[in-house]
C-alpha positions as CSV (number, residue, x, y, z in Angstrom):
1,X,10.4,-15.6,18.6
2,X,8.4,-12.5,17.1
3,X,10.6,-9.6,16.4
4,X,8.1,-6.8,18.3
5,X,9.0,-3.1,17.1
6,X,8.0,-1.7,20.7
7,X,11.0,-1.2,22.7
8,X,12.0,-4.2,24.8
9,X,14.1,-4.9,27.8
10,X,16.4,-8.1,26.3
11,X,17.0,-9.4,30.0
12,X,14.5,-10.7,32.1
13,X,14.8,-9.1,36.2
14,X,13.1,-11.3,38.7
15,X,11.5,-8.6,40.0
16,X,9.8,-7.8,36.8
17,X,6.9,-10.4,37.8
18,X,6.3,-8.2,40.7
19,X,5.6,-5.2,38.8
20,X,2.8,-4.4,36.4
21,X,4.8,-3.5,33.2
22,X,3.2,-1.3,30.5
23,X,1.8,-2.1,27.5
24,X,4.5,-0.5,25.5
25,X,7.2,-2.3,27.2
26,X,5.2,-6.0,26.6
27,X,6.7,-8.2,23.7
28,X,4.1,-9.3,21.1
29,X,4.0,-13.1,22.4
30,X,2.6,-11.6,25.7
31,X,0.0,-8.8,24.4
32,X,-3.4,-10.2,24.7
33,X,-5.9,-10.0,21.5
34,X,-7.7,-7.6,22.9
35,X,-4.4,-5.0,23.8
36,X,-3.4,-6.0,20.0
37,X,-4.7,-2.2,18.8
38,X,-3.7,-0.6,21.4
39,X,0.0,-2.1,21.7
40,X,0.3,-1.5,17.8
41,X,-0.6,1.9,18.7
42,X,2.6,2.3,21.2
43,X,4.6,1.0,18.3
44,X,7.6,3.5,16.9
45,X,7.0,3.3,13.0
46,X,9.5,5.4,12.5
47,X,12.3,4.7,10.3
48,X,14.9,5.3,13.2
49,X,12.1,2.9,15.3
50,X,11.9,0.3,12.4
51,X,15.9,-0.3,12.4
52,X,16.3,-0.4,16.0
53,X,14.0,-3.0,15.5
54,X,15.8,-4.8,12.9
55,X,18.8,-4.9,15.0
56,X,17.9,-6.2,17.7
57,X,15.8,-9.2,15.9
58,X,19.3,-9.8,14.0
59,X,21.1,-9.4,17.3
60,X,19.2,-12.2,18.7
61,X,18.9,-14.5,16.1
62,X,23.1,-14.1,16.1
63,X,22.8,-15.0,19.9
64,X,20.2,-17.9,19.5
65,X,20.7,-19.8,16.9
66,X,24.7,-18.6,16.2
67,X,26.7,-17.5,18.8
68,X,26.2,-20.5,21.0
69,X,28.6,-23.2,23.0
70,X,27.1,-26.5,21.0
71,X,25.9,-25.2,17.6
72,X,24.4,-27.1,15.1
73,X,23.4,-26.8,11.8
74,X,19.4,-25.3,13.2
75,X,20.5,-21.1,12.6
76,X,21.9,-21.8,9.2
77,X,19.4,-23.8,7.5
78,X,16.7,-21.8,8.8
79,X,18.3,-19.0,7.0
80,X,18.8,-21.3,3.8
81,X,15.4,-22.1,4.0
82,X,13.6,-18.8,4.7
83,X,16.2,-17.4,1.5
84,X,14.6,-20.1,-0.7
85,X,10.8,-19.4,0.3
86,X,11.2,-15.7,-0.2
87,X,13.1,-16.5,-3.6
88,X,10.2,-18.3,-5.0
89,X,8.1,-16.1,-3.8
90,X,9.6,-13.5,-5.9
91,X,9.8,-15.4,-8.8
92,X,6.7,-17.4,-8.5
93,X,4.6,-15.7,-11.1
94,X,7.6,-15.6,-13.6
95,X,7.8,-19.6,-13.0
96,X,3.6,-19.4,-12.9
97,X,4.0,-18.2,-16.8
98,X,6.4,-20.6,-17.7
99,X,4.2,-23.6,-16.6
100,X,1.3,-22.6,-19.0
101,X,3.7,-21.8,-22.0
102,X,4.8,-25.3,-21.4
103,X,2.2,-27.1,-22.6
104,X,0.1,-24.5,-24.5
C-alpha cells in the first residue's frame, strides 16, 4: 500500500462512492497520471505534515501485517528483508571497493 503524505480518511464510508471527493483527500493508488502534479501540489511537505505521515504508514503496517487474529511470519520478514536491502545499499560501495582490491 503506498504511504500518501496528503491527509487521508483511514475508514472507508459507503457513502463516499456517492460523493465526488477532492483531490487532496485521494490516496496515491487512486490519483490518476495526469492529477500526479497537481495532487503532489496538495501535499503538506512540512515537517509536522511529513511525520503525520510517517505515523500513520507505521500505524497501518502495525494493523496489517501485525496486529492481526491469524498472523504469520508475512510483517516480519518483510521488515527483515527491506532492513537487509537498505543495509547493502548503504554499504554497497564500501563492499564495491573491496571486490576490486580482491583481485587487483
Amino acid at each position: 500500500d503506498a504511504l500518501p503524505i496528503c491527509p487521508v480518511a483511514d475508514t472507508f464510508d459507503s457513502k463516499m462512492a456517492d460523493k465526488a471527493v477532492s483531490l487532496a483527500e485521494k490516496r496515491l493508488m487512486d490519483v490518476k497520471l495526469g492529477q500526479l502534479p497537481a495532487w503532489l501540489a496538495s501535499c503538506d511537505f512540512t515537517p509536522n505534515g511529513i511525520l503525520k505521515s510517517v505515523r500513520r504508514g507505521h500505524s497501518r503496517y502495525l494493523n496489517k501485517y501485525i496486529n492481526v487474529k491469524k498472523g504469520g511470519i508475512g510483517g516480519v520478514s518483510m521488515f527483515i528483508v527491506g532492513y537487509i536491502v537498505l543495509s547493502y545499499v548503504w554499504e554497497y560501495d564500501h563492499i564495491k571497493h573491496d571486490r576490486w582490491r580482491k583481485y587487483h
